[in-house]
C-alpha positions, 0 to 999 in steps of 0.5 A, spaced: 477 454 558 479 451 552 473 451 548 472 458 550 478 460 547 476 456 540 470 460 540 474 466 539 479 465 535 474 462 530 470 469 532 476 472 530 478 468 524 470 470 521 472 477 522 478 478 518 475 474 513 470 479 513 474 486 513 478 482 508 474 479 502 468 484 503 467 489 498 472 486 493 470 490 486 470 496 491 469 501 485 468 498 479 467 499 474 472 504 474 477 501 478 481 507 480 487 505 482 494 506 478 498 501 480 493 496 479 491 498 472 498 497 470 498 489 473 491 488 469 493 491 462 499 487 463 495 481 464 491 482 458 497 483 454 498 475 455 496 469 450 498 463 452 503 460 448 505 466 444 506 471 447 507 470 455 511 477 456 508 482 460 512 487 458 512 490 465 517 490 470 515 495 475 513 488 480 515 481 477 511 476 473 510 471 478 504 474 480 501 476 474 501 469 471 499 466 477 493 471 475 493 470 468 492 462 469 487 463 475 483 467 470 484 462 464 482 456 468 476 460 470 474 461 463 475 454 461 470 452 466 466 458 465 465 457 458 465 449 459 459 449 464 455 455 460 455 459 466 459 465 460 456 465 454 461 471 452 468 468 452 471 468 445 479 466 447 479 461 453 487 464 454 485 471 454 483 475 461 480 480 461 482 487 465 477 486 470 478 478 471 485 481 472 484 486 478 478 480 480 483 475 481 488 479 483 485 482 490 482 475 490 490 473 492 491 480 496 485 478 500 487 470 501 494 472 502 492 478 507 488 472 510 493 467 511 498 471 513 495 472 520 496 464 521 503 464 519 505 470 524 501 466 530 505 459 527 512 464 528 510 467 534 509 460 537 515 458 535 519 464 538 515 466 544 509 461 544 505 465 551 497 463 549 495 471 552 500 473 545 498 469 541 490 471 542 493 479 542 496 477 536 491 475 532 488 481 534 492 485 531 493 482 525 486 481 523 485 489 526 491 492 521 488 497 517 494 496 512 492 488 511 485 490 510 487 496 505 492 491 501 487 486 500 483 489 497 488 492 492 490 487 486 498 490 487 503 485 490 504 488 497 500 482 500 505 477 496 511 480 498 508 480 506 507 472 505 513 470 502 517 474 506 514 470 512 514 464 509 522 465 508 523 467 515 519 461 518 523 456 514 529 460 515 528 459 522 526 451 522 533 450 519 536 455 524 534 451 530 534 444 526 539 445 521 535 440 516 537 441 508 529 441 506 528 447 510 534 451 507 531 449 500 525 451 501 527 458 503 532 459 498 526 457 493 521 462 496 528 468 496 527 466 488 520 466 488 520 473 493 525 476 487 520 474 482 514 478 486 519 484 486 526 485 484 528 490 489 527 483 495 534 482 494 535 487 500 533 481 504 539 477 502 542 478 509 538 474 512 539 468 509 547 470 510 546 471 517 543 465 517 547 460 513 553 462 517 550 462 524 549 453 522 557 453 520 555 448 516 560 448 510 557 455 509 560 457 503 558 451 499 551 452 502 552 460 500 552 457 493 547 452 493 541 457 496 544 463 490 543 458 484 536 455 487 534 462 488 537 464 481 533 459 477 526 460 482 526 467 479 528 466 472 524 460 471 518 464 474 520 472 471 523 469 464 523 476 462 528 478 466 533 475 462 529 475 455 527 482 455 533 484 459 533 492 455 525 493 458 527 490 464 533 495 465 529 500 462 524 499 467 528 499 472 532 504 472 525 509 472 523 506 478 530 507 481 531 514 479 524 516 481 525 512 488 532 516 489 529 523 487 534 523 480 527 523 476 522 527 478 516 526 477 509 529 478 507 524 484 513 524 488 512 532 490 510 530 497 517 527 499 520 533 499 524 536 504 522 529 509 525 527 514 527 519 514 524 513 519 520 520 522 516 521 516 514 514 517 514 514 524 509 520 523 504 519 517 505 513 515 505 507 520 499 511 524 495 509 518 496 502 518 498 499 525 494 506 528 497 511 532 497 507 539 501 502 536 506 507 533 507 509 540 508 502 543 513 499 538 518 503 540 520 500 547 518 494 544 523 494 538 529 496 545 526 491 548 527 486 543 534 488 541 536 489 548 534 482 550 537 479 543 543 481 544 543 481 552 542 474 552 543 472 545 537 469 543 537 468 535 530 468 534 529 475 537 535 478 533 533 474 527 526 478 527 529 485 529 534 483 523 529 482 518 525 488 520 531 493 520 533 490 513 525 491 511 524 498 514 532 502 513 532 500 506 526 503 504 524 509 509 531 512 506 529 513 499 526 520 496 519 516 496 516 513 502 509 511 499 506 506 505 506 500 501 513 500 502 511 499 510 507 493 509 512 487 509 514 490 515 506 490 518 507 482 521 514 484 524 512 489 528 505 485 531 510 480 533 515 484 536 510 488 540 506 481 543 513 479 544 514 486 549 507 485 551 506 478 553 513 477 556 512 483 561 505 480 563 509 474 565 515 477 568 511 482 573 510 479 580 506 484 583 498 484 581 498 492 581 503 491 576 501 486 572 493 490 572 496 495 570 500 492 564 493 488 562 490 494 562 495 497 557 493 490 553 485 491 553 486 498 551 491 496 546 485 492 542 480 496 543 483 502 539 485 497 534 479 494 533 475 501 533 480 503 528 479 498 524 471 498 524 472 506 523 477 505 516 473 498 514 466 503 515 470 510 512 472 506 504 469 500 504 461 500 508 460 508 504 459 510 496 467 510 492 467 519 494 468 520 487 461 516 484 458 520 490 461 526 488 460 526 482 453 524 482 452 530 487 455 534 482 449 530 476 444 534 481 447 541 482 451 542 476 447 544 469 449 538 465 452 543 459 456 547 465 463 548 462 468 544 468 476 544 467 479 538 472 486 536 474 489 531 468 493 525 471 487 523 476 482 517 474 478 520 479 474 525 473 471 519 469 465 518 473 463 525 472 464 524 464 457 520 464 453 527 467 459 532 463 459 532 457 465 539 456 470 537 460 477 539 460 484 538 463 489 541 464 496 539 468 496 543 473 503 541 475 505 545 470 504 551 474 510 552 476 514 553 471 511 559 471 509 566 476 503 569 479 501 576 481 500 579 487 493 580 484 487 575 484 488 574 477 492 568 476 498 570 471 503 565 468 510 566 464 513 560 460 517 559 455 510 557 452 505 562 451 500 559 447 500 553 454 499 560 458 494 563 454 490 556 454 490 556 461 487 562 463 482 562 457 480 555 461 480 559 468 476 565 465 472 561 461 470 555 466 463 555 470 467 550 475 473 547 476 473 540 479 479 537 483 478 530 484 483 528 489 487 533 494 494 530 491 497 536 488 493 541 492 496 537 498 503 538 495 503 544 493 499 547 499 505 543 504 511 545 499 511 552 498 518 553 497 519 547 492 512 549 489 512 557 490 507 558 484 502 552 485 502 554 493 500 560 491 495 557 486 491 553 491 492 558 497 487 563 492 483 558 490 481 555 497 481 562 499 475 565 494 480 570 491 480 566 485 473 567 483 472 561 485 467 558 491 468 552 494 461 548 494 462 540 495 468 537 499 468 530 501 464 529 508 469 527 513 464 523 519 468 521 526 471 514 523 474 518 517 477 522 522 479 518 527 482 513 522 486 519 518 488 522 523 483 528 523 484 530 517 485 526 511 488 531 507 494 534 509 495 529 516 497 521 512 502 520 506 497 522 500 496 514 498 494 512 504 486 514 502 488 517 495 487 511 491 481 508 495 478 514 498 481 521 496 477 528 498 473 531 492 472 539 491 469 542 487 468 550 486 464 554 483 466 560 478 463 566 481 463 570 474 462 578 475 
């Protein structure tokens, strides 16, 4: 029995290295996503020894050196063994060593993090049929297999988060001062991946004083060992203090709805923990397990406080303080719920596993280990349906825009959306393509007629735009993100809606003649329709919808 379950769990671990480190360069060269764009230009802004600030603070420096020096050594190495004749400067890294190395470390950490969760599952609940249904789970997350593959540092803030509640934990029960050492570094090092990881603070309090041993001066010890950890490792905090705020203060006033900015326009008029609990945690745990973790979160809160197990109440903290904080902001983008993923696979193995052996009667407990087998089922067909829809399948923009080399005259004069990377493969076949910000549409009007017209302070803006929309033989969007918005908020963007509305309808002069396909696992993993059913940057970065229209001139 125990080689048969050796067998699978190494089954499982191939698996999850599979759906993680397979198609890492996913597209390259032109490696679409925003955020990962940033990490690499601020990567290569680095020169050891001279100039080490990445002059970016929306995440911390920690990752970014730990990328940066990962690449420098593989440029000593490569230039030391002859395998890279091009390397000019050992201590400069390239923007695509940047995003290499960076979903490399998403990748190991997204994989690592299955066995540290199985580690504290077995230390709060050890039931060996839990420990083989969480690693299910975990290797069968669509968000971890998502997030490795991006060069951001949501897989960073999951590992450490886990790592810190492990030796929280090992101090809570064994009251060791290497523990609460280690933990209070790791807090440091959490800071340093992103700022905002102070909300954890109160686990560590929660903690510290439940040992009651001399907790004020412990208090003190753990904030100045993490205080250090994180200036040692995000100097620039300090250093460059006014770019640090500056920086800051963006993301806090985005993040709060104080600035609007064109990629929040999803947000608005949501509805916090129901919007989460309805587009976002059905991407990435699947919409089963959305359902199952709700009496599993009563059960575990329910038995924590009912017979004071700390680990249960230790874990429920963690997640609310992971969850709340977050899911109330105006923006509530997935990668906010991703430290949350592991929390919730325990908490759900825990409800599960401690109701199978809590059941006499075998009808009962044949109908529970039924719900269990369903349970990986869907979550494996799940994850095969998003691993085969973004990762076994063309990049829809390269597919899109190679379609469009074939059907489209190559001299065609095409207007696209600005702010989207997705136009750049089309700029290989195109050579006459204009931009144009459509956001700006509502700062302006339009009839009740086919014709589009605009009113603004700016007349020369709308004269521009309905020149280019005259004057276009094809209007190409390369993601629905502002016809998601517009389209879902039409009393925030009157205008916009009734833009997209006549576009999508042909009233425009415009007929669609491309559109992404959407097979069985696409939509079996967008909820059946990838456009308006999932928060926009769930696919919108890795597979968004293309559309593409044709003028149809009279």
């Amino acid at each position: 029995m125990k080689k048969k379950i050796s067998i699978l769990i190494v089954f499982v671990f191939a698996i999850a290295f599979l759906f993680r480190f397979y198609n890492i360069l996913w597209g390259s060269p032109y490696f679409f996503h925003p955020d990962e764009r940033n990490i690499a230009y601020a990567t290569e802004r680095i020169r050891f020894p001279n100039q080490l600030n990445p002059q970016f603070f929306a995440y911390g420096s920690f990752p970014i050196y730990v990328i940066y020096f990962t690449g420098v050594c593989f440029n000593f190495f490569s230039h030391f063994l002859n395998i890279e004749k091009n390397i000019s400067d050992i201590f400069s890294v390239s923007f695509e060593n940047a995003i290499f190395f960076g979903r490399f470390y998403s990748a190991v950490f997204s994989f690592i993090s299955i066995f540290l969760t199985v580690k504290i599952y077995k230390k709060i609940s050890n039931k060996t049929p839990g420990t083989i249904l969480l690693m299910w789970l975990l290797t069968t997350s669509a968000g971890f297999i998502q997030f490795a593959h991006f060069a951001t540092f949501e897989m960073w803030l999951t590992f450490f988060t886990l790592l810190q509640f492990y030796y929280l934990l090992k101090f809570f029960e064994q009251k060791k001062v290497v523990y609460f050492s280690i933990s209070s570094v790791i807090f440091g090092l959490l800071l340093s991946i992103k700022i905002s990881s102070l909300t954890l603070f109160p686990i560590s309090l929660f903690i510290i004083k439940k040992t009651k041993l001399n907790w004020k001066k412990n208090l003190v010890i753990f904030l100045v060992t993490a205080f250090v950890t994180g200036i040692l490792t995000s100097p620039f905090y300090v250093l460059d203090f006014s770019t640090f705020k500056s920086n800051i203060t963006y993301e806090s006033n985005v993040a709060t709805e104080t600035l609007p900015v064109f990629y929040s326009g999803q947000f608005f008029y949501t509805i916090p923990i129901l919007f989460q609990l309805t587009k976002v945690y059905p991407f990435l745990i699947n919409p089963m397990l959305t359902i199952l973790f709700i009496p599993s979160l009563l059960y575990v809160t329910i038995i924590g406080f009912k017979k004071t197990k700390n680990s249960y109440l230790l874990l429920l903290f963690t997640y609310l303080l992971l969850f709340l904080p977050q899911s109330f902001l105006f923006v509530k983008w997935t990668r906010y719920m991703v430290p949350t993923l592991p929390f919730i696979y325990l908490i759900i193995t825990i409800f599960l596993s401690e109701l199978l052996q809590g059941l006499q009667k075998k009808v009962h407990y044949y109908y529970i280990s039924i719900i269990v087998i369903i349970t990986i089922t869907i979550s494996i067909g799940f994850a095969f349906s998003y691993f085969l829809t973004v990762y076994l399948n063309p990049d829809t923009r390269i597919q899109a825009s190679s379609w469009a080399s074939e059907h489209i005259p190559k001299n065609a004069k095409i207007l696209s959306e600005v702010y989207d990377l997705g136009i750049i493969p089309f700029n290989q076949y195109f050579q006459n393509i204009q931009l144009f910000n459509f956001y700006y549409l509502d700062n302006t009007d339009t009839s009740d007629g086919g014709r589009l017209s605009l009113r603004s302070h700016d007349s020369s803006e709308v004269n521009d735009l309905e020149q280019k929309l005259r004057d276009s033989d094809y209007l190409i969007l390369p993601s629905q993100r502002i016809l998601k918005n517009r389209i879902t908020n039409k009393q925030k963007f009157p205008v916009g809606f009734k833009f997209y509305y006549k576009l999508l309808s042909g009233k425009l002069g415009y007929k669609k003649i491309y559109e992404t396909p959407c097979d069985i696992f696409c939509k079996i993993i967008y909820m059946g329709d990838p456009v308006f059913n999932i928060e926009e940057t769930a696919n919108v970065f890795d597979r968004p919808m293309v559309f593409i229209f044709k003028h149809e001139k009279l």
